[in-house]
N, C-alpha and C positions, 0 to 999 in steps of 0.2 A: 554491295553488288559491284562485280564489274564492268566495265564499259564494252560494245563492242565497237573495233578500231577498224577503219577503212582508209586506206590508202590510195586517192583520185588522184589518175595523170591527168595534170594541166597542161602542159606543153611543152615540146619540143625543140632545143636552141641550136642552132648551124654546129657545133662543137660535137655534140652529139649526149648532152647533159639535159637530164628532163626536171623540170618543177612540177611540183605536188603539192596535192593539199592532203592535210589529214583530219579525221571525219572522229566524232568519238559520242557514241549513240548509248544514252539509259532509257531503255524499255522498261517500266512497269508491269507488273503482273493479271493488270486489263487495261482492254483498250480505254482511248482515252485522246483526248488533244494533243497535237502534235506542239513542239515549241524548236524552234531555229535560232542560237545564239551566234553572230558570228563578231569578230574582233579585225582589225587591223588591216581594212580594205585601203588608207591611204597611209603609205611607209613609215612618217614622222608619228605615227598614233598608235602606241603602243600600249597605253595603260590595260586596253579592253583584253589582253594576253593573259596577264598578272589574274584580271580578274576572272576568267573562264579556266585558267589554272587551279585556282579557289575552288572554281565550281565543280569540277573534275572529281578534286579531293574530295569534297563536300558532298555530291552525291555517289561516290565510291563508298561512302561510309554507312549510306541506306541501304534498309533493304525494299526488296522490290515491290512489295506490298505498302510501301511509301512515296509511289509513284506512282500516277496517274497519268496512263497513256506511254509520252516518249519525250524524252529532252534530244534535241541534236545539238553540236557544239562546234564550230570551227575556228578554233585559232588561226593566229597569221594567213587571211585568208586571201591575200596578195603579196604573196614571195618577191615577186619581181617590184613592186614596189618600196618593198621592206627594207629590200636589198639594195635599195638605190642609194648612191653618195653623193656629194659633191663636197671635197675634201673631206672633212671630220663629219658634214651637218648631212642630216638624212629628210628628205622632204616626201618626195615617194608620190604626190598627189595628183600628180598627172601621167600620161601615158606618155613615155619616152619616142614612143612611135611613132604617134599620131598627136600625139599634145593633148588629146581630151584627158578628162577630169575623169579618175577610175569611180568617181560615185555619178556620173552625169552621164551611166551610156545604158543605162539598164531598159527591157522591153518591157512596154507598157499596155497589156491586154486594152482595155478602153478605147486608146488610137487605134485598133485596128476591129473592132468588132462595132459589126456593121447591125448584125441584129438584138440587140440588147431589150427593145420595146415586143419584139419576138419572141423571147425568150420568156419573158416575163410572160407575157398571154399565154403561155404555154405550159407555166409551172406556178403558176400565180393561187392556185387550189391543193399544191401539194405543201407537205407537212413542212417545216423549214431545212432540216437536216437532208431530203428531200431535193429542194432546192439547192440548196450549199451544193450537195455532191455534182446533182445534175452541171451545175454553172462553171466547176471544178476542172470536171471530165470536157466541157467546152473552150476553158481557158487553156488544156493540156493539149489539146486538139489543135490549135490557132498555133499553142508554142513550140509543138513538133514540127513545124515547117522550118522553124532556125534549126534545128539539128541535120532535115534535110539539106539545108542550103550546106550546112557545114561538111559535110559529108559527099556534097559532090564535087566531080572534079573542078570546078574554078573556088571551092570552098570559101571561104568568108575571112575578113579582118581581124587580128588577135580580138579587138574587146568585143566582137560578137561570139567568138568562140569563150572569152573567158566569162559573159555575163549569163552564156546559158550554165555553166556547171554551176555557179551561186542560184542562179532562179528556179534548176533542177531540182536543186534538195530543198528548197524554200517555200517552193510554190503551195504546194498542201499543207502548209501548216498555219496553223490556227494563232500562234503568238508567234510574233518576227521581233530579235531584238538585235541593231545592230550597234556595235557600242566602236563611237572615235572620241577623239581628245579634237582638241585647239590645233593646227599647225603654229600657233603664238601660243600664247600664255593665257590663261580663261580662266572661270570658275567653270562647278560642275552645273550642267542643267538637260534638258533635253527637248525633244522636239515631240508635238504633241498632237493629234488629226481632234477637228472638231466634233463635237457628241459625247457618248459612249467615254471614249479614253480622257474624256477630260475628269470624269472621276477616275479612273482607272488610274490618272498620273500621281496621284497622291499617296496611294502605294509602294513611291521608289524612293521615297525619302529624300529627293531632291528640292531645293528650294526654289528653282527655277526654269520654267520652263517658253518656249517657244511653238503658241498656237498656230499651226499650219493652216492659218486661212487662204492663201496661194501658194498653187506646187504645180509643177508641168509633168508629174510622172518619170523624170529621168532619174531622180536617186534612188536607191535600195527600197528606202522604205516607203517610198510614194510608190514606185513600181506594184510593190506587193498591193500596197492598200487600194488605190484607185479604182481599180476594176470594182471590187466589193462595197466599196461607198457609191461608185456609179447602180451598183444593182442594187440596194438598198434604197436609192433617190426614187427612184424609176419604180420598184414596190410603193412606195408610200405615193406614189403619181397616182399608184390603180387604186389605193386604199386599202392596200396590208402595209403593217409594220412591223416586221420583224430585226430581231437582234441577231447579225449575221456571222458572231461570235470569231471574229478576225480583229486585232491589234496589232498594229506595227509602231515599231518606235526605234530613236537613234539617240542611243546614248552619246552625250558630250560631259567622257568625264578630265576635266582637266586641260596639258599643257602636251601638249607636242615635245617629243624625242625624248622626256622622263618616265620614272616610273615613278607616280606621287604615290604614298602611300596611304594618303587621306581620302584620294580619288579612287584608286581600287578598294578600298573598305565601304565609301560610299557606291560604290557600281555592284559588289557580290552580295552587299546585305541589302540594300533595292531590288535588284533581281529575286533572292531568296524569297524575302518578303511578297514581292510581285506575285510567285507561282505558288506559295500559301494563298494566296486571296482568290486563286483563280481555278484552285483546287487541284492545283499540278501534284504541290507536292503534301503530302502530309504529317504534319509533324507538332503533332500535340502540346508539346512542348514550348512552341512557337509564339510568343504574342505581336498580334497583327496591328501592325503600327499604321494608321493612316497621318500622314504627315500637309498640314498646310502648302500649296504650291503658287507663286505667282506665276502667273500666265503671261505673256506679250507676245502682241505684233509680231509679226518680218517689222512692220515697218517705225517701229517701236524705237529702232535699234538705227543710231547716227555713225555713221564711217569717218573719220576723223583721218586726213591726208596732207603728206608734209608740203605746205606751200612754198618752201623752198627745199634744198638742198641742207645739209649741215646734221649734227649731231643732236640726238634727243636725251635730255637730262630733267632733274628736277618734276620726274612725272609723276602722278596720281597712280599709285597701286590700285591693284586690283578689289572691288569693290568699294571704293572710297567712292562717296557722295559728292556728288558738285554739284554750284547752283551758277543757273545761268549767268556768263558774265566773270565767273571764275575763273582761275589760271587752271589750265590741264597739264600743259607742258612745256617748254623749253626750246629753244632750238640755238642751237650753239654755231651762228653759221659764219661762214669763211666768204672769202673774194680773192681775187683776180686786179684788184683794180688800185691797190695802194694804200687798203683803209683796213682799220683795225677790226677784227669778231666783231661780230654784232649779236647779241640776245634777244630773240623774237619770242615776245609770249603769246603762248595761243590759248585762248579761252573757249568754254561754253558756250555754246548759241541758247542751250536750256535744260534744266536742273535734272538731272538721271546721274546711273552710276557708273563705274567700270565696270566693263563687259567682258572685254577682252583687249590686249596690250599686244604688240609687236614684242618677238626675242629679238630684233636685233635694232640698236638705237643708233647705228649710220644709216641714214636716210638719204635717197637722191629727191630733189622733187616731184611729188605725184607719189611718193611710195605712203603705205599705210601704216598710220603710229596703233593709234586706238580704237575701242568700238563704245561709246553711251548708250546705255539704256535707257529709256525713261517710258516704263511701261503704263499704259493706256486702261488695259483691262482690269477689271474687279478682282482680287483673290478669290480663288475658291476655298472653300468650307471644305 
């Protein structure tokens, strides 16, 4: 089957040159859960391209009675970021404008919905799907006031214009997957809402993941999720509990400004696998892998910061082990002052692994080398 292709103006530059996003939608031949793939919302994070490219082929190749519902798909889903340089090296992860973080400005139904214990008393007897819809049509209601703000004449800030065209096509869908890399150097893993998707996580074939026990609603995928876990909390308050059949997740596959090929193989056959188990797609053929996942903290994870100035060498690759007390790295530093290099070793405060490493090993003081795991939580089965 093929796709159909939509072509979104995003905006307008003084020159008189517009950026666009491109849309690429597989309908199945009944209805059915909706799913939103999108890729490369901060510039240095390209793998999730490679791997929606995959998918593109991959479900071109089905037919439509192999799909359930609707795939949506958007590649490079911040041009202006993508697009950003500073000489050779492409970072992308803030807004040139304004400074903010393109993943930290998203609207957050919850902060603004005032009757939610309302709501509930009020649809708290009807059937789930029932609810879904109803709570739906309420959160679409609250989010067409940003389009009117946009739309009049003193109109609104680029990232409130550009966070409604993502939450636009986003909003009613039932699986949200947004996939970045590292701005450094990482392993693959991803980010994971507590409940429900902590089986759910085991499905991507990843071996590690980061359980969202705190989240304030500004990134992509707390955005979508929050409102629906806040209506979910607030059911089980009155004494229903239902499954309110919404998953949001961020993929981190990999390293900023490459294209790993290990990492896109692990992001398209995770995904694939994903929407087999969830009956997106159908494909008998298929055997449904559920794979072991460690879980950790936020706070799981040690920020490791250069206490001086100077060069970083001799350092622990990625995933290597270290026990408290260990060497991590090196620092190769310089002076002013008439004395020869000095070699500062920095060690372990306590035993975890590499997480994620800096790409670049000139350090000024305060800048950041590495990241330690040393996850807290049980494996899941």
């Amino acid at each position: 089957m093929k796709p159909a292709i939509e072509t979104l103006n995003l905006f307008k530059l003084a020159s008189g040159d517009e950026f666009s996003l491109q849309l690429y939608k597989f309908v199945g031949d009944k209805k059915g859960k909706k799913v939103y793939i999108q890729s490369n919302l901060h510039g240095s994070e390209i793998v999730g391209n490679a791997v929606i490219s995959q998918l593109i082929n991959f479900f071109s190749s089905l037919k439509k009675e192999q799909i359930s519902g609707e795939i949506w798909l958007l590649p490079v889903c911040n041009p202006l970021g993508t697009n950003q340089r500073s000489h050779h090296f492409s970072s992308g992860r803030f807004n040139s404008y304004d400074g903010k973080d393109w993943n930290r400005i998203f609207w957050d139904y919850e902060k603004v919905c005032q009757n939610l214990e309302e709501f509930v008393n009020n649809n708290i007897k009807f059937d789930s799907l029932t609810i879904q819809e109803n709570f739906l049509q309420q959160q679409k209601k609250a989010f067409s006031k940003q389009l009117e703000k946009i739309n009049s004449y003193s109109s609104a800030p680029l990232f409130e214009q550009y966070r409604y065209q993502l939450q636009s096509l986003s909003m009613d869908a039932n699986h949200v997957i947004d996939i970045h890399s590292s701005s450094n150097q990482c392993i693959d893993y991803l980010f994971c809402f507590p409940g429900q998707q902590e089986e759910s996580a085991k499905y991507f074939q990843i071996d590690y993941g980061i359980l969202m026990d705190t989240y304030d609603g500004d990134a992509f995928d707390e955005a979508f999720m929050k409102p629906w876990l806040a209506l979910e909390k607030e059911l089980e308050n009155k004494g229903r509990n239902i499954n309110l059949e919404r998953e949001s997740w961020t993929l981190e596959l990999g390293s900023g400004m490459t294209m790993n090929s290990q990492s896109v193989n692990v992001g398209f056959n995770g995904i694939i696998n994903y929407l087999v188990k969830k009956r997106i797609l159908n494909l008998p053929n298929h055997s449904l892998i559920s794979k072991e996942i460690t879980l950790f903290a936020r706070q799981d994870i040690q920020y490791y910061y250069a206490p001086t100035g100077g060069m970083i060498q001799n350092r622990l690759s990625l995933k290597n082990q270290a026990k408290a007390g260990e060497k991590l790295y090196e620092i190769l530093s310089f002076n002013k002052q008439g004395k020869l290099p000095e070699i500062i070793n920095i060690c372990a405060e306590k035993d975890g692994f590499i997480f994620d490493i800096s790409t670049n090993c000139s350090v000024n003081q305060g800048d950041y080398v590495l990241a330690l795991c040393s996850p807290s939580l049980n494996k899941k089965d």
